[in-house]
C-alpha positions, 0 to 999 in steps of 0.5 A, spaced: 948 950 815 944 945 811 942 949 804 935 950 803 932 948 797 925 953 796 919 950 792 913 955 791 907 951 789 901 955 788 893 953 789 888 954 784 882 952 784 882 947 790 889 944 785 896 945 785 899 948 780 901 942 775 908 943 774 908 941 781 911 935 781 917 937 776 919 942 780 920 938 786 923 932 783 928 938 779 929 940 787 931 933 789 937 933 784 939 940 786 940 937 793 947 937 794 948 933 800 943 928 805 943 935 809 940 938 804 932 939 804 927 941 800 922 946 803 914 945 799 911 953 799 903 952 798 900 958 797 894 960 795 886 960 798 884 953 800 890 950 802 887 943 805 884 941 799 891 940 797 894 937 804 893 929 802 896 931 795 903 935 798 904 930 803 905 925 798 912 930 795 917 928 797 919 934 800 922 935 808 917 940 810 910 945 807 909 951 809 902 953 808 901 961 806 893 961 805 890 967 802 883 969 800 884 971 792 888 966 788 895 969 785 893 974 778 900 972 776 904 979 777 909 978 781 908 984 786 901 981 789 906 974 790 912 979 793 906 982 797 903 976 800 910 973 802 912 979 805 906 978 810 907 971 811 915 973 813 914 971 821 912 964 819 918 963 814 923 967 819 929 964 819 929 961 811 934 964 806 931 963 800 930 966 793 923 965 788 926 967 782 923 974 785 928 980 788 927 981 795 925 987 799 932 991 801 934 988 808 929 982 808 932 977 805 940 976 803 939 977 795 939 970 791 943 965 788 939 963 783 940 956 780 934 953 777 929 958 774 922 954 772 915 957 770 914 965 770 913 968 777 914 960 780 921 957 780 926 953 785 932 955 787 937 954 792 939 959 798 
């Protein structure tokens, strides 16, 4: 099975979190084969504000969690929000840096920690 490398990229304000780009260029280098791929997470309200500017990542695939508040930071609401968007992240084993719910997801194998509640890592 190809290793999966997660990148949460949170929406605030109609932008991206500035650190965007530097965890996605930290996923590249994470990638330890060509099966590898990096996976963009875009969370927050009013994703296609960001559509054209995450197309242009070199990422493998986005998937898009848009929800109406932007995130306070506290890891519960972000665990919450993610929680809910399961179904269309099913078959991912992945970590954020935040501990899953019992029996969700298999626990973390953390490798890179960036940010406070927001990093990359593998699965």
């Amino acid at each position: 099975m190809a290793e999966k490398i997660i990148v949460l990229a949170e929406v605030q304000n109609g932008a991206l979190r500035k650190n965007t780009p530097q965890l996605v260029d930290v996923a590249r280098r994470l990638k330890s084969n060509a099966e590898s791929r990096i996976i963009l997470v875009l969370a927050g309200p009013k994703i296609e504000s960001v559509a054209t500017e995450a197309a242009g990542l070199p990422v493998d695939q986005v998937v898009r969690l848009e929800h109406d508040q932007a995130w306070q930071g506290t890891s519960e609401e972000i665990l919450e929000t993610l929680h809910a968007a399961r179904q269309e992240l099913k078959g991912i084993s992945w970590s954020l840096g935040i501990p899953p719910r019992q029996g969700d997801w298999p626990m973390p194998r953390p490798t890179v920690g960036m940010g406070h509640d927001f990093g990359c890592h593998t699965a």
